[in-house]
N, C-alpha and C positions, 0 to 999 in steps of 0.2 A: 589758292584763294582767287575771289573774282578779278582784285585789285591787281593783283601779279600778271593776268590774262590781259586785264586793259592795256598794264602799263606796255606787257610785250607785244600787244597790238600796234601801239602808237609806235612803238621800237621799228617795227615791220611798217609801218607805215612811214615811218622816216625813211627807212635805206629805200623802199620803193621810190621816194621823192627823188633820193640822191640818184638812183639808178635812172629815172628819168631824166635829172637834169647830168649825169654825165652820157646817155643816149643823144638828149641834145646838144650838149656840148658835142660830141662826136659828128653831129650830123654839121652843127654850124664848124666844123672844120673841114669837113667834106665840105659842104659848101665854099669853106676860103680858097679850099685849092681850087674847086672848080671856077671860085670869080677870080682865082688869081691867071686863068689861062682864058677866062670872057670878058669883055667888055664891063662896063662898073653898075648899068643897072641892074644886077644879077644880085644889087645888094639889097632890093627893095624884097625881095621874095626871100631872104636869106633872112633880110628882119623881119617881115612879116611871120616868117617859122620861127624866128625865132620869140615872138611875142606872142605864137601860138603855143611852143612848148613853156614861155614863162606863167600862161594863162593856167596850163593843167596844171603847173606847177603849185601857181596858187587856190586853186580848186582842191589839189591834191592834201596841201598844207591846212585847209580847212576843215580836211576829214579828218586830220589828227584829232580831234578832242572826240571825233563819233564812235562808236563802237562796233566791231565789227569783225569779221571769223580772224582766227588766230594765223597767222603768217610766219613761216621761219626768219628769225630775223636775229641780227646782232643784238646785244645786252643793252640792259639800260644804261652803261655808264661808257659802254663802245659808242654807242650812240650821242652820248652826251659831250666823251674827249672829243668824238669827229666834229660836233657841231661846234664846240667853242675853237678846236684848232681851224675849221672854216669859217668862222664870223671872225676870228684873228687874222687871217689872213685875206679873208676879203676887206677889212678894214684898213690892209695895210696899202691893199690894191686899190682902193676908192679915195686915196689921200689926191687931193685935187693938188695938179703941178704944169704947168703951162709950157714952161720945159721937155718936161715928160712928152707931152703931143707933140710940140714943135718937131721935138728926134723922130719919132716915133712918124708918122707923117713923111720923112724924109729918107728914111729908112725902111720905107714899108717893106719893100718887094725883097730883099736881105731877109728880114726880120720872120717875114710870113711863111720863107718858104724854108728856115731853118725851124721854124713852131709847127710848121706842120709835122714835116717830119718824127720830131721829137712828141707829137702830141697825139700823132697817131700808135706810135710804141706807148705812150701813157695810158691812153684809151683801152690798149689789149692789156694790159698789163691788170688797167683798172679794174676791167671787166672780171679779169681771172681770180683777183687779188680778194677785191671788196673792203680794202683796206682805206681809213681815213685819211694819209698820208696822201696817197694816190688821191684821192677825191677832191683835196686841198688844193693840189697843184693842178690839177683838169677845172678846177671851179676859177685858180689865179689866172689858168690861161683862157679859159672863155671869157672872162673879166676885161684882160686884157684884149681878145680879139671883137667884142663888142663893142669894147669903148673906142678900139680904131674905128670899127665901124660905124657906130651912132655915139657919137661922146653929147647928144641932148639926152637919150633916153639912162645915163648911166646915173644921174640923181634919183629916179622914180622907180630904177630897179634897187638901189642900194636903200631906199626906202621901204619898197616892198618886202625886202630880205630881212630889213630890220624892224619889221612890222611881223613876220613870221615868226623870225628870234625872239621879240617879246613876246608873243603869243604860244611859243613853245616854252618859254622862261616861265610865262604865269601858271600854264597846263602842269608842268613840273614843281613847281609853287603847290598850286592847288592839287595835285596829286601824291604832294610829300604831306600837305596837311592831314590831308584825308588820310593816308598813312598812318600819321601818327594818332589821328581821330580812331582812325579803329581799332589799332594796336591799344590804344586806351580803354575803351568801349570793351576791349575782349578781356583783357585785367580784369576789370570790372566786371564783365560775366564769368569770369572763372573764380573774381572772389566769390561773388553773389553763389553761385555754385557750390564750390567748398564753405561757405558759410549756411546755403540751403543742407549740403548733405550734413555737417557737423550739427544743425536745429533737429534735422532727422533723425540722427542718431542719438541726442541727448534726450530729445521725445518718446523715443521708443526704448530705450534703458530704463528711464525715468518712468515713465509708463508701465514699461514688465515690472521693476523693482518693487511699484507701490502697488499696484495689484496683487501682484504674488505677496508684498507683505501685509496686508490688508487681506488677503485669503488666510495667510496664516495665521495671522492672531487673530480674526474668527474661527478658524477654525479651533484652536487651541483655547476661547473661551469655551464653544464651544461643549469640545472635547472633556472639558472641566467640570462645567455643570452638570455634563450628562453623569461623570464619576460621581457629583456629590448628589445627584438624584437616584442615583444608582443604590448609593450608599447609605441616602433615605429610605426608601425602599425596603433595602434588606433589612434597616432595622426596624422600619416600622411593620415588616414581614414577619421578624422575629417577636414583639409583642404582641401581636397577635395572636401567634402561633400558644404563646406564655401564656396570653389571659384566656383563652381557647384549654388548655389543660389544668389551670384553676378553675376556669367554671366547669368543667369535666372531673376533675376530683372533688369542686363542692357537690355535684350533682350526685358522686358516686357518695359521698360523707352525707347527704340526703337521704337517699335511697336507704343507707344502711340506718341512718337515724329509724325512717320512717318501719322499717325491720322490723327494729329492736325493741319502738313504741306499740308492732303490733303486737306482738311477741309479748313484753312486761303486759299489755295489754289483757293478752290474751291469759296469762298468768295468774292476773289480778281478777280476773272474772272467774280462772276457776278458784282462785282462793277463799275473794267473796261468795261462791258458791258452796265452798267447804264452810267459810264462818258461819254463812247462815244456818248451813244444816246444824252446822255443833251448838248454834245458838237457840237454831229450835228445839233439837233434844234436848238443852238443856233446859229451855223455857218449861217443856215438856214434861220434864224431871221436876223440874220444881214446882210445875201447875198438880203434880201427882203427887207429891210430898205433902204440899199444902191441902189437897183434899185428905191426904191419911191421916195426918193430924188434926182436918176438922174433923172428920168421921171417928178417931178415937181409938185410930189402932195404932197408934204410934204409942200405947204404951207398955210394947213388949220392946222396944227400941229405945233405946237410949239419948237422950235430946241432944248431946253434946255431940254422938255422930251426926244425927241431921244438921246438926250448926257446922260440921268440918266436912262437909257433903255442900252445903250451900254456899259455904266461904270459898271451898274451892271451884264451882261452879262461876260466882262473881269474877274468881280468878278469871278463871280461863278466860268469861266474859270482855272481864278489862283490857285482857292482853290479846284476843280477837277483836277486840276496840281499836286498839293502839297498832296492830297489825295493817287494820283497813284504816286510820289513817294516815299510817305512812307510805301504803301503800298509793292513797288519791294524792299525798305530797309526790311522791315520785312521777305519778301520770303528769300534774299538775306542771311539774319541773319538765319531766317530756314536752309538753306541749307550750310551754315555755321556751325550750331550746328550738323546738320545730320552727315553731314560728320567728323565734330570730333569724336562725339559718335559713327560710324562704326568702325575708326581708333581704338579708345579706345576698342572698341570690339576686335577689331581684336588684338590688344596688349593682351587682355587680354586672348583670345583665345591660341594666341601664348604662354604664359607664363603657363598657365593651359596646353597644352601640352607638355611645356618642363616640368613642376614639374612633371606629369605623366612618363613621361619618366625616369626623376631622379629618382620616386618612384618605377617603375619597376627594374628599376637598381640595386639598393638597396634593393631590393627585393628578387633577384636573387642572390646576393651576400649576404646576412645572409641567403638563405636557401642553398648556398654553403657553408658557413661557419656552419652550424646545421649539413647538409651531412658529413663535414669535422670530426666535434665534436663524429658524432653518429661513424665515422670509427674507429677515435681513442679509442671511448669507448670501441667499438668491437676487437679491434687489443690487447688493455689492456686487457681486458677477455682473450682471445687465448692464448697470453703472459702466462697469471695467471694459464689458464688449461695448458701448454707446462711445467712450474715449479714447478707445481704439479707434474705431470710425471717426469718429471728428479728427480724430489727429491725421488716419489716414487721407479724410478729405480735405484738410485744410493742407498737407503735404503737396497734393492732387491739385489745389488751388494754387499754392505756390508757386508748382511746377509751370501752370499753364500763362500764369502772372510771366514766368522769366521768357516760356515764349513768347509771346506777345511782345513783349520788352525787347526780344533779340530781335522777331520778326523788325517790328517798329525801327531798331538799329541798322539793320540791314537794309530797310528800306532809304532810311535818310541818309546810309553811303552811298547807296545807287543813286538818289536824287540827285546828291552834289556831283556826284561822279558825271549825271549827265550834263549838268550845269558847267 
């Protein structure tokens, strides 16, 4: 992370400070030994170095909060033990003691030329080591051989050091906050996360579940209607077919009526055409009997045959009477029966066109109602892909919501970070 890079920046950028000031240190000791073998204004140039290496010093310390390429360095907390065991022990070496100089002052030329020596094996040792310990005791003895040297300037460096120290103290401060700032901030994007994918996935379960079952029970009403229109259908296929072979055998019981009536018909014409004759011979017979007996030859004949000659001709008469009319009662009853049985036809005709009609109707009206069915099936689809999409984009919106949100977070840790 970026944070870990800073922090090991300033890390590097610490040991370079300390590698500088025990460089100077080194150098103001090289210098002791060489004002311990010249003359004493060899100290003006010695402090002037050495207020020049306190200056990059403090230049150097101001770069810590900047940021800047990554440097091999010691850990954050190696860096951290070296700096309080160096502000400890530089504290311990700035305790003001008027004693302390008096010796010290009295003792120099002893003192100096036993610190060198010993301070030149610290130096290499320093140098090899990089170790804090080391760095402690090269910081207590340039301490000490400054303050031989300039004991005005040792308040305004012990100032400056503890003007770094704070400044390193708040950087660490504001660097821990910011830590735990976004160690918080990333929680929180990893719920937002796991709570974004968990909406995702209950959206889109939720989503297939009720579409698929919303396809199903359309389909399965569906599916149902069509069975019971189906099932209309065939029966109303079936009476039709039925009143189709009732009016097919009234037609055929017609036909033969109409037969039967030509036929008795035909019957009856030639029988009235026999009664007549027999009614004319006998008319015939008796307009000839009647002229013999006006004329007066009837009486070699017996009157009582003429009376059983004429009684039986009345016969006959009567009963070709009673023939032809039962005869015209039978036609009369044929035409009778015809014409109910046309009527009946014709009812029945009638009523087979109205169910026809009915059945069209109804016909027309469940396959508007199928038409109806299949819309809504299809409007429900559309529906189901439109909720897809919304859900899809509102997902889509989400997503770019949290970047912005992280963008934004990441932003306001690099602000503070520069700050």
């Amino acid at each position: 992370m970026s944070w870990i890079t800073k922090v090991t920046d300033l890390a590097g950028k610490a040991e370079d400070l300390l590698n500088r000031l025990d460089q100077s240190t080194g150098d103001v000791i090289h210098n002791q030994k060489a004002r311990s073998s010249t003359p004493k204004p060899a100290r003006s140039s010695s402090y002037a170095q050495l207020r020049n290496e306190e200056h990059d010093a403090e230049v150097h310390t101001e770069e810590l909060g900047r940021s800047g390429p990554s440097l091999p360095s010691r850990t954050h907390s190696e860096f951290a033990g070296g700096a309080a065991a160096g502000r400890k022990k530089v504290a311990e070496t700035f305790i003001p003691s008027t004693s302390m100089v008096s010796e010290r002052e009295r003792r120099d030329a002893e003192l100096m030329a036993m610190l060198n020596q010993d301070v030149v094996q610290d130096v290499e040792e320093t140098r090899s080591r990089r170790s804090s310990g080391g760095r402690s005791v090269l910081s207590v003895q340039t301490t000490q051989s400054v303050t031989s040297e300039q004991p005005p300037d040792i308040s305004q460096m012990k100032s400056q050091l503890w003007a770094k120290e704070t400044q390193i103290a708040a950087m660490r401060t504001k660097i821990s906050e910011l830590e735990r700032k976004l160690s918080k901030r990333s929680d929180e994007l990893f719920e937002l996360k796991a709570e974004k994918e968990m909406v995702e996935q209950r959206l889109a379960q939720q989503a297939n579940v009720d579409s698929v079952e919303e396809l199903k029970i359309a389909r399965k009403k569906a599916q149902e209607q069509r069975d019971i229109l189906l099932e209309e259908c065939t029966q109303l296929k079936r009476k039709c077919m039925a009143q189709e072979e009732e009016v097919r055998a009234m037609g055929e019981q017609l036909r033969l009526a109409k037969f039967n009536l030509s036929e008795n018909k035909k019957e009856f014409d030639q029988y009235k055409e026999k009664a007549q004759k027999i009614l004319q011979a006998k008319e015939k017979l008796v307009d000839s009997l009647k002229s013999e007996e006006n004329m007066g030859d009837s009486a070699d004949r017996p009157g009582h045959l003429l009376q059983a000659e004429l009684e039986e001709m009345r016969v006959e008469r009567d009963l070709a009477r009673a023939d032809l009319e039962s005869a015209q009662l039978m036609v009369y009853n044929l035409r009778s029966e015809i014409d109910e049985m046309e009527n009946q036809l014709r009812e029945e005709q009638a009523k087979q066109t109205e169910q026809r009609k009915q059945y069209l109707e109804e016909k027309q009206s469940w396959h508007a109602t199928v038409a109806l069915l299949n819309e809504k099936v299809d409007c429900a689809r559309i529906e189901s892909e439109f909720q897809k999409q919304e859900m899809k984009r509102q997902s889509e919106d989400f997503a770019r919501k949290l970047e912005v949100q992280e963008a934004e977070l990441r932003k306001n840790v690099e602000d503070q970070r520069a700050r």
